[in-house]
N, CA, C and O atoms as a Maestro MAE file, in Angstrom:
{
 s_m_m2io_version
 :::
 2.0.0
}

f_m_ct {
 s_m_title
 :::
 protein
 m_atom[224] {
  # First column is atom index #
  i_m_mmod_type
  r_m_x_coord
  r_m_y_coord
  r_m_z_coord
  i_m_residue_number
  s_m_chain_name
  s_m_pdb_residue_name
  s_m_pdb_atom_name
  i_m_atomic_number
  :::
  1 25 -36.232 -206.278 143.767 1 A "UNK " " N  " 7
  2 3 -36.516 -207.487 143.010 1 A "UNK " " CA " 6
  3 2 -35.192 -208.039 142.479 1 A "UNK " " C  " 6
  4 15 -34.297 -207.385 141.944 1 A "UNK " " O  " 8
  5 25 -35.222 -209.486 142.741 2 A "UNK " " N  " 7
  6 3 -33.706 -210.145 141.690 2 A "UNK " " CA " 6
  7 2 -33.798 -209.719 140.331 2 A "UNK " " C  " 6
  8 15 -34.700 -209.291 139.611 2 A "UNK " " O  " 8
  9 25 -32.695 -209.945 140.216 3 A "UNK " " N  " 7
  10 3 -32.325 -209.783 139.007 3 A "UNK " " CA " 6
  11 2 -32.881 -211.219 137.450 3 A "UNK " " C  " 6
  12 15 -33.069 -211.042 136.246 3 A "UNK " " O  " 8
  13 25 -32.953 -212.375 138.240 4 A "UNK " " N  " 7
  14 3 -33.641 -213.634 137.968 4 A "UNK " " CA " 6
  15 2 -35.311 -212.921 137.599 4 A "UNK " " C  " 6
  16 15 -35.970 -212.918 136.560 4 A "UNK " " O  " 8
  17 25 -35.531 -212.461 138.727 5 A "UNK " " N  " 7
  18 3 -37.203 -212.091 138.189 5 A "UNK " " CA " 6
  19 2 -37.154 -210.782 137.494 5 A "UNK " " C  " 6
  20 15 -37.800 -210.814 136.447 5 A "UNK " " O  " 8
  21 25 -36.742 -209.945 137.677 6 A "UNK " " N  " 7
  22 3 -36.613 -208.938 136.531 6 A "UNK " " CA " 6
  23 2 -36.568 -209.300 134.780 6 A "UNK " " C  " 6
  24 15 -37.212 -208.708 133.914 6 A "UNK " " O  " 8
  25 25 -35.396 -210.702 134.539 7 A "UNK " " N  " 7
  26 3 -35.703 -211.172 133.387 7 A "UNK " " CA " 6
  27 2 -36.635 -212.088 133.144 7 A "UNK " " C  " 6
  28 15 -36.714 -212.557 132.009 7 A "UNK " " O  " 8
  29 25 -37.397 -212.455 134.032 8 A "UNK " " N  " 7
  30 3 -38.668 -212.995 133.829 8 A "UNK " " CA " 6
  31 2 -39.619 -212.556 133.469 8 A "UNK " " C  " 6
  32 15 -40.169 -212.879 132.416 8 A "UNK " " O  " 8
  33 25 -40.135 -211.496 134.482 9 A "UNK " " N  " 7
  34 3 -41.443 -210.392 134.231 9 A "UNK " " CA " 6
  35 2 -41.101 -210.244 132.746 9 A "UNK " " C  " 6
  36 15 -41.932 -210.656 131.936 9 A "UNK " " O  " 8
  37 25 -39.739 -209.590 132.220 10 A "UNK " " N  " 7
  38 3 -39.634 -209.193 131.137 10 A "UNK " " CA " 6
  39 2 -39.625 -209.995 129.852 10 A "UNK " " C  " 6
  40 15 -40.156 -209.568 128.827 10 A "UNK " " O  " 8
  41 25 -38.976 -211.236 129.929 11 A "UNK " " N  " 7
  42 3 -39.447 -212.234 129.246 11 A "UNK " " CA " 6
  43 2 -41.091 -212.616 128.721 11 A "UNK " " C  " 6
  44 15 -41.526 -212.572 127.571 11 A "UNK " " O  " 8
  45 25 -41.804 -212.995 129.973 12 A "UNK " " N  " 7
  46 3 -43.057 -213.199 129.815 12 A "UNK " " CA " 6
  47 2 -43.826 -212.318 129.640 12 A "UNK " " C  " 6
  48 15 -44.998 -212.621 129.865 12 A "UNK " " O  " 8
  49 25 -43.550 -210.881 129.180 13 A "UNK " " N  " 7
  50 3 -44.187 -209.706 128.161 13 A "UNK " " CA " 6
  51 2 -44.449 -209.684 126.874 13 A "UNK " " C  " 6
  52 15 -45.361 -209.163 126.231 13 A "UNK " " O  " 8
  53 25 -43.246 -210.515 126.485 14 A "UNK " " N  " 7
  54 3 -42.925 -210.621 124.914 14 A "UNK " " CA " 6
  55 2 -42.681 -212.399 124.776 14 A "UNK " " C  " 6
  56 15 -41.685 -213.102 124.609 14 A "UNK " " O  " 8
  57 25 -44.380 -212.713 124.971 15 A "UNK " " N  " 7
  58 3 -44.560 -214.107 123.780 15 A "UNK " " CA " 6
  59 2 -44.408 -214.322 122.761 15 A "UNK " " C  " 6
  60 15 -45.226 -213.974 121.910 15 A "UNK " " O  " 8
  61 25 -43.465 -214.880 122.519 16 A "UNK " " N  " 7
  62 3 -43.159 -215.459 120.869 16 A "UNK " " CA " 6
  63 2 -43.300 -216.530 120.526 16 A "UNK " " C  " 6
  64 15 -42.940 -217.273 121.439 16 A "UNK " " O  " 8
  65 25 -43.671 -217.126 119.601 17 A "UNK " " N  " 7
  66 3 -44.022 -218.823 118.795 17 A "UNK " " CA " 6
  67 2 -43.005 -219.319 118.850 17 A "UNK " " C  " 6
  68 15 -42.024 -218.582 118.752 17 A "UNK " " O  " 8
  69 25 -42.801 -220.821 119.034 18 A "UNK " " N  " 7
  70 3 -41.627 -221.224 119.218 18 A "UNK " " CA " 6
  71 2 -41.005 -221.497 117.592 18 A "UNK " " C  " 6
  72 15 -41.625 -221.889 116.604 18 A "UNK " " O  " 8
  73 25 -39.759 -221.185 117.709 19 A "UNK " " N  " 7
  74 3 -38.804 -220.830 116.334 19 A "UNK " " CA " 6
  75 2 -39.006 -219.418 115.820 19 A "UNK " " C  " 6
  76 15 -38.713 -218.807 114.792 19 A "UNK " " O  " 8
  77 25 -39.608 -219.160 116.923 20 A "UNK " " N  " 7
  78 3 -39.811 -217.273 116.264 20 A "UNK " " CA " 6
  79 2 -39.081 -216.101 116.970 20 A "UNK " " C  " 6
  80 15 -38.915 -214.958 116.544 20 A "UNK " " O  " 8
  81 25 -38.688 -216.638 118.137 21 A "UNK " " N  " 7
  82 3 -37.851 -216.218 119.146 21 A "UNK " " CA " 6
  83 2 -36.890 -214.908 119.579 21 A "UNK " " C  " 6
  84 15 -36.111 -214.568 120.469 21 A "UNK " " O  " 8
  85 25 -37.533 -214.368 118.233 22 A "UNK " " N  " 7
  86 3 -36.139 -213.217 117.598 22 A "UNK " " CA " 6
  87 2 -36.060 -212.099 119.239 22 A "UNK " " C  " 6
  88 15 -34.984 -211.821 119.769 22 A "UNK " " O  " 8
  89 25 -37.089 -211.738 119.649 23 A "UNK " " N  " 7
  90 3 -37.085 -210.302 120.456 23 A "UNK " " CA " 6
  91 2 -36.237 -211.557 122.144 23 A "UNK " " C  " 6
  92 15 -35.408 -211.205 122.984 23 A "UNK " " O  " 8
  93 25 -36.771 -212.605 122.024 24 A "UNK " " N  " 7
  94 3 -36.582 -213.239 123.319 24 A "UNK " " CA " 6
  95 2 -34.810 -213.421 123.167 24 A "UNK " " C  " 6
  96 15 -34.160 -213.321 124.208 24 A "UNK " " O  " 8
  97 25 -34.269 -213.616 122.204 25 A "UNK " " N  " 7
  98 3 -32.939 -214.121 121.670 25 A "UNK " " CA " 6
  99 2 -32.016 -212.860 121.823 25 A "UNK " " C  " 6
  100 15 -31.019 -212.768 122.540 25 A "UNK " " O  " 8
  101 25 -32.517 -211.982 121.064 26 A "UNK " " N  " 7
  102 3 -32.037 -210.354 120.906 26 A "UNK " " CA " 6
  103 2 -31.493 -210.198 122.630 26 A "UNK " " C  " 6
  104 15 -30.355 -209.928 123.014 26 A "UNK " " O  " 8
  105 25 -32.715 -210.467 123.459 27 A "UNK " " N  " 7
  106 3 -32.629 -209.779 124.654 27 A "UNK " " CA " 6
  107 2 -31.551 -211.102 125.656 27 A "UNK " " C  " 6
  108 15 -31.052 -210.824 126.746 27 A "UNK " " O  " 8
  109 25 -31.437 -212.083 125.169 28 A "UNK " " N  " 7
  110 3 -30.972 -213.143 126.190 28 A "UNK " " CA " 6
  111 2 -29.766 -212.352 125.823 28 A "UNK " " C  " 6
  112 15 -29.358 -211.427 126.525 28 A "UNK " " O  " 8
  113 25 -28.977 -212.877 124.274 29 A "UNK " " N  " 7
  114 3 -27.724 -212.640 124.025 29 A "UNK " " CA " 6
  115 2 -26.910 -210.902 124.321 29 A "UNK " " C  " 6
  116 15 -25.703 -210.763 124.520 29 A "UNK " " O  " 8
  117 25 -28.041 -209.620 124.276 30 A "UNK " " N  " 7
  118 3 -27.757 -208.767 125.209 30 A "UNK " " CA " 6
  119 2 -27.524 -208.631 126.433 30 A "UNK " " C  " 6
  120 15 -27.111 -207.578 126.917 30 A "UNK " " O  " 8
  121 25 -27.796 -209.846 127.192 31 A "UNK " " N  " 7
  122 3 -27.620 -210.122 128.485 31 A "UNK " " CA " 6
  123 2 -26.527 -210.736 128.865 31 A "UNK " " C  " 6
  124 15 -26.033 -210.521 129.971 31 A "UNK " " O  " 8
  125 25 -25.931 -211.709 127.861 32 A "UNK " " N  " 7
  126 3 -24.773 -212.221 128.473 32 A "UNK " " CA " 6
  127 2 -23.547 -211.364 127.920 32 A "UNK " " C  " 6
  128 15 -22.397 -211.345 128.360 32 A "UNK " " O  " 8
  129 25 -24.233 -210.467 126.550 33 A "UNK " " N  " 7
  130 3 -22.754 -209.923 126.389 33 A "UNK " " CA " 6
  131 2 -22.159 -208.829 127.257 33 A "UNK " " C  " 6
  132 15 -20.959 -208.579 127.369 33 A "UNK " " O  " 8
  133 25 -23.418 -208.063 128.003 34 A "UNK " " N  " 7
  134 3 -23.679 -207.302 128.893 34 A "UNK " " CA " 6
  135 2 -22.803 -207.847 130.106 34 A "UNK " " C  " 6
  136 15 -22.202 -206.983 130.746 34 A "UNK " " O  " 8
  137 25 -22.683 -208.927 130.429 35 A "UNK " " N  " 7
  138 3 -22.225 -209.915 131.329 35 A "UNK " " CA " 6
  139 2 -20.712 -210.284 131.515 35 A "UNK " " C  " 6
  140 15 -20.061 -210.802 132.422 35 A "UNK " " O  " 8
  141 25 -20.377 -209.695 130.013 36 A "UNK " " N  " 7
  142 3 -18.931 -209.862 129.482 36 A "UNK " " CA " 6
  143 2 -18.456 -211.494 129.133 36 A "UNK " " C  " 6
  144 15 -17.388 -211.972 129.515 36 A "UNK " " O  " 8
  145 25 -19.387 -212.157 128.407 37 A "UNK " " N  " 7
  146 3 -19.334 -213.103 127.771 37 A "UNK " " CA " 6
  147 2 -19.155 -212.508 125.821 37 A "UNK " " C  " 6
  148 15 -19.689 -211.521 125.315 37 A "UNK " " O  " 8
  149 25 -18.377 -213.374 125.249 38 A "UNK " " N  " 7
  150 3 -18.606 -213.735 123.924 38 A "UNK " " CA " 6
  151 2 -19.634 -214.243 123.235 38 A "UNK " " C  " 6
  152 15 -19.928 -215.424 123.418 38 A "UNK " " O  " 8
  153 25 -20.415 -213.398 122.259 39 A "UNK " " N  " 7
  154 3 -21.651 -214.221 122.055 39 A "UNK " " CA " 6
  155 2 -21.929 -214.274 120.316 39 A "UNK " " C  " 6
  156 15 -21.918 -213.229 119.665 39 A "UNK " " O  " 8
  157 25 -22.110 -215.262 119.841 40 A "UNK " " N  " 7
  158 3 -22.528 -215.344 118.928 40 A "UNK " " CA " 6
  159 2 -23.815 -215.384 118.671 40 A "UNK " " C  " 6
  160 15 -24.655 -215.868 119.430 40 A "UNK " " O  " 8
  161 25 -23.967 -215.034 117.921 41 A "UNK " " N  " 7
  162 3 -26.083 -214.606 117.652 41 A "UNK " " CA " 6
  163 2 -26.345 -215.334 116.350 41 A "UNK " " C  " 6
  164 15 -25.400 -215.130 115.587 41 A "UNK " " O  " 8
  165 25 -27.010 -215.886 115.964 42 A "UNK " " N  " 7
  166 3 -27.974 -216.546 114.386 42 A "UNK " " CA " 6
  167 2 -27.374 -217.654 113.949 42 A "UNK " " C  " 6
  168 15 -27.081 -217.948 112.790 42 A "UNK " " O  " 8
  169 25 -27.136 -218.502 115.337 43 A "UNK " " N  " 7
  170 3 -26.659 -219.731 115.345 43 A "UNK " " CA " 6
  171 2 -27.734 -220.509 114.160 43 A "UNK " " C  " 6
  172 15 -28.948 -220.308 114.131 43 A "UNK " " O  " 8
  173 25 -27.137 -221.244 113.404 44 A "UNK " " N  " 7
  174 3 -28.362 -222.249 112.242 44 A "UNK " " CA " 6
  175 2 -28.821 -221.120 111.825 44 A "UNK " " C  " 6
  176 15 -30.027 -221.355 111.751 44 A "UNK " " O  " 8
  177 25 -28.630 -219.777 111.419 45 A "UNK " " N  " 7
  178 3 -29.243 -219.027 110.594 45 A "UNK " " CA " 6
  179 2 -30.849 -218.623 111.331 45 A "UNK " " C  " 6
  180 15 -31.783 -218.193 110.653 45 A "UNK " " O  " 8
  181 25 -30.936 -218.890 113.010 46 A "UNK " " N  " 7
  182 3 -31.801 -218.917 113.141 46 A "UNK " " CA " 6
  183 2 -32.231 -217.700 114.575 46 A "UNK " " C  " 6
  184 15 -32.106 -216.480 114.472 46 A "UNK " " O  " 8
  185 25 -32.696 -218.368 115.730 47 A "UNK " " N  " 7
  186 3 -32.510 -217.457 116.708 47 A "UNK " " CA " 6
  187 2 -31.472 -218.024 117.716 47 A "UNK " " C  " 6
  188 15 -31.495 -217.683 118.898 47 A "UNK " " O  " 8
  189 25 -30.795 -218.675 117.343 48 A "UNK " " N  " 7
  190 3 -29.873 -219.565 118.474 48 A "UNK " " CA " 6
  191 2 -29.086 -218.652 118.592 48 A "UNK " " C  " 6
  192 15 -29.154 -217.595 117.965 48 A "UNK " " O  " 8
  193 25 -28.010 -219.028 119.636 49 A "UNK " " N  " 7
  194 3 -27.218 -217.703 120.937 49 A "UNK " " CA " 6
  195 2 -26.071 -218.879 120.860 49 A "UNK " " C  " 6
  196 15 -26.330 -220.071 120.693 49 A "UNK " " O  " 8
  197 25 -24.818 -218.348 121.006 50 A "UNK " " N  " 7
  198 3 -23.787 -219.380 122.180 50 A "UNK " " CA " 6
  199 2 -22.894 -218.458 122.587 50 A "UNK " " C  " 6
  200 15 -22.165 -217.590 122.106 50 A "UNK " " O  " 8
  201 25 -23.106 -218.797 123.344 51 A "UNK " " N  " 7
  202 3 -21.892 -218.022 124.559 51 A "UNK " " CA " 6
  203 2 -20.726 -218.508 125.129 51 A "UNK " " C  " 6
  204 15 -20.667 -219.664 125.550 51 A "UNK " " O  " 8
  205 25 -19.308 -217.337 125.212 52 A "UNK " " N  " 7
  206 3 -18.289 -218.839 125.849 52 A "UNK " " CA " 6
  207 2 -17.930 -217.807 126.706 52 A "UNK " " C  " 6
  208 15 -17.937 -216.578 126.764 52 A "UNK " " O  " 8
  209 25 -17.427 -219.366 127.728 53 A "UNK " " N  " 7
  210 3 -16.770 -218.669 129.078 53 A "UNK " " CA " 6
  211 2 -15.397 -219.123 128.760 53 A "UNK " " C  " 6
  212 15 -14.906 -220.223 128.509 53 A "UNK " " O  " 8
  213 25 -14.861 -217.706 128.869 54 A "UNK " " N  " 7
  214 3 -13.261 -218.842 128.962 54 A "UNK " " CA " 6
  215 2 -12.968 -218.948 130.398 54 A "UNK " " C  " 6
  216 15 -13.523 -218.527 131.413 54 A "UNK " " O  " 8
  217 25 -11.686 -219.798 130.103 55 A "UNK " " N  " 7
  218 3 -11.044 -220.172 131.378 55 A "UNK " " CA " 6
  219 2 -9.778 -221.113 130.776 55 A "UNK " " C  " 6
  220 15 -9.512 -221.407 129.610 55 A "UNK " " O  " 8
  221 25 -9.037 -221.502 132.172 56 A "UNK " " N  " 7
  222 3 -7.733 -222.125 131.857 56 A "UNK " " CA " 6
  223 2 -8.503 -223.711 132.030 56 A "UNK " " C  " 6
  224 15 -7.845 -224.738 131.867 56 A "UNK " " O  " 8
  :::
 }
 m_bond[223] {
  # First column is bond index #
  i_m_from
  i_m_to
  i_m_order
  :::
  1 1 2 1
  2 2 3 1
  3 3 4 2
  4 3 5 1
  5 5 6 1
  6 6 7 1
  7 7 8 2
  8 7 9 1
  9 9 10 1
  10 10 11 1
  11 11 12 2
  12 11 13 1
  13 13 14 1
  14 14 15 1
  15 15 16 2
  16 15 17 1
  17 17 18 1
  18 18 19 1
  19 19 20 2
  20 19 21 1
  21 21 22 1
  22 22 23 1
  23 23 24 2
  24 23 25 1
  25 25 26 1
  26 26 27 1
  27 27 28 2
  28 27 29 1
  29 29 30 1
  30 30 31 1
  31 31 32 2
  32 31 33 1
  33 33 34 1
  34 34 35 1
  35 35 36 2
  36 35 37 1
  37 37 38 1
  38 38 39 1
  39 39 40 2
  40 39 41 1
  41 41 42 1
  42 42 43 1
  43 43 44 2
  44 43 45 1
  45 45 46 1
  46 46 47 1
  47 47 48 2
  48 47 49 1
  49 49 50 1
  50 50 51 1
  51 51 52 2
  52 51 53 1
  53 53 54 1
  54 54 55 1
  55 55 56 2
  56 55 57 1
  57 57 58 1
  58 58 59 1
  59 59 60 2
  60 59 61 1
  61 61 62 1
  62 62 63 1
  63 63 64 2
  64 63 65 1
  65 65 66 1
  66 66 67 1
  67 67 68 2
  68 67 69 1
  69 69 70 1
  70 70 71 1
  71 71 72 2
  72 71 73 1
  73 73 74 1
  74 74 75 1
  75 75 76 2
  76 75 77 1
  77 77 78 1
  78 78 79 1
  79 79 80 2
  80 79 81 1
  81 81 82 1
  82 82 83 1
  83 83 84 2
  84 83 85 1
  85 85 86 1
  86 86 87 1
  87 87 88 2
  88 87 89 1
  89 89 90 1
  90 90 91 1
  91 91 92 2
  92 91 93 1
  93 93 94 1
  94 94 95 1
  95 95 96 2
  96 95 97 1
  97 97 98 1
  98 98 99 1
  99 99 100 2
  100 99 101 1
  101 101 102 1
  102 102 103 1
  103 103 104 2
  104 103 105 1
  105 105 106 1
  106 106 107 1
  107 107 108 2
  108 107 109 1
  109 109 110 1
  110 110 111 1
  111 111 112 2
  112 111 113 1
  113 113 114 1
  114 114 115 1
  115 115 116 2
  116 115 117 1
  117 117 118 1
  118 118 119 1
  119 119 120 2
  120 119 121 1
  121 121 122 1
  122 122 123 1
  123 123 124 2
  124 123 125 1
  125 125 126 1
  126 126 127 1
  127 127 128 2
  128 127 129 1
  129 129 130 1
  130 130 131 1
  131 131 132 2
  132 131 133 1
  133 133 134 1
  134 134 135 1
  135 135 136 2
  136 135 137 1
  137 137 138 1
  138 138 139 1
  139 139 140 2
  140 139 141 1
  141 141 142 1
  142 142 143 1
  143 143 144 2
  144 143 145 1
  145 145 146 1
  146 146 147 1
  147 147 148 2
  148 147 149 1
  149 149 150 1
  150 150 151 1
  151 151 152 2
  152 151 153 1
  153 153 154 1
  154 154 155 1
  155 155 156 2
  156 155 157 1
  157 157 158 1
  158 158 159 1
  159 159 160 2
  160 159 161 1
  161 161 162 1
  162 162 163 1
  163 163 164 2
  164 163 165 1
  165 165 166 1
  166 166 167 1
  167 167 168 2
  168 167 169 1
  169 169 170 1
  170 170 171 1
  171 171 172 2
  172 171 173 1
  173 173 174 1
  174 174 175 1
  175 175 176 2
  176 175 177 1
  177 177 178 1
  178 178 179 1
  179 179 180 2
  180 179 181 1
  181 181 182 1
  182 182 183 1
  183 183 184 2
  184 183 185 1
  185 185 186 1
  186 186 187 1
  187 187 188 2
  188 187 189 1
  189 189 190 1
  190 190 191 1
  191 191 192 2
  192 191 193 1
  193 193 194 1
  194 194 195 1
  195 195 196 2
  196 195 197 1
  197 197 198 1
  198 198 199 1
  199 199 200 2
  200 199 201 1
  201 201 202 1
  202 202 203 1
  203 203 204 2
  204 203 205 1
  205 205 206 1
  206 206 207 1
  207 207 208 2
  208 207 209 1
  209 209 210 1
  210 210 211 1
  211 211 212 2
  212 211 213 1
  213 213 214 1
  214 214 215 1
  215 215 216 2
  216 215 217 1
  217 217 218 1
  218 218 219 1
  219 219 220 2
  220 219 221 1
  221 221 222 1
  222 222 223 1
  223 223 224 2
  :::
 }
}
């Protein structure tokens, strides 16, 4: 199975209300840091993520 549907199946296990997002957020931003991205987590004090890519 991809790797695309692997975080899907797993996504769509754990429904959350929208603005409630915490377990879906937890697991995105483990994914990109996993990825070797920079990630900031509780963007707005909330469940927001940002991630940077560097480059030249």
């Amino acid at each position: 199975m991809s790797k695309v549907l692997e975080h899907y199946h797993y996504l769509r296990e754990i429904p959350e209300l929208g603005f409630e997002e915490f377990k879906t957020s937890a697991y995105i931003a483990d994914q990109l840091d996993k990825a070797g991205l920079k990630v900031t987590r509780g963007v707005n004090e909330t469940t927001g993520i940002v991630a940077e890519i560097g480059g030249a």
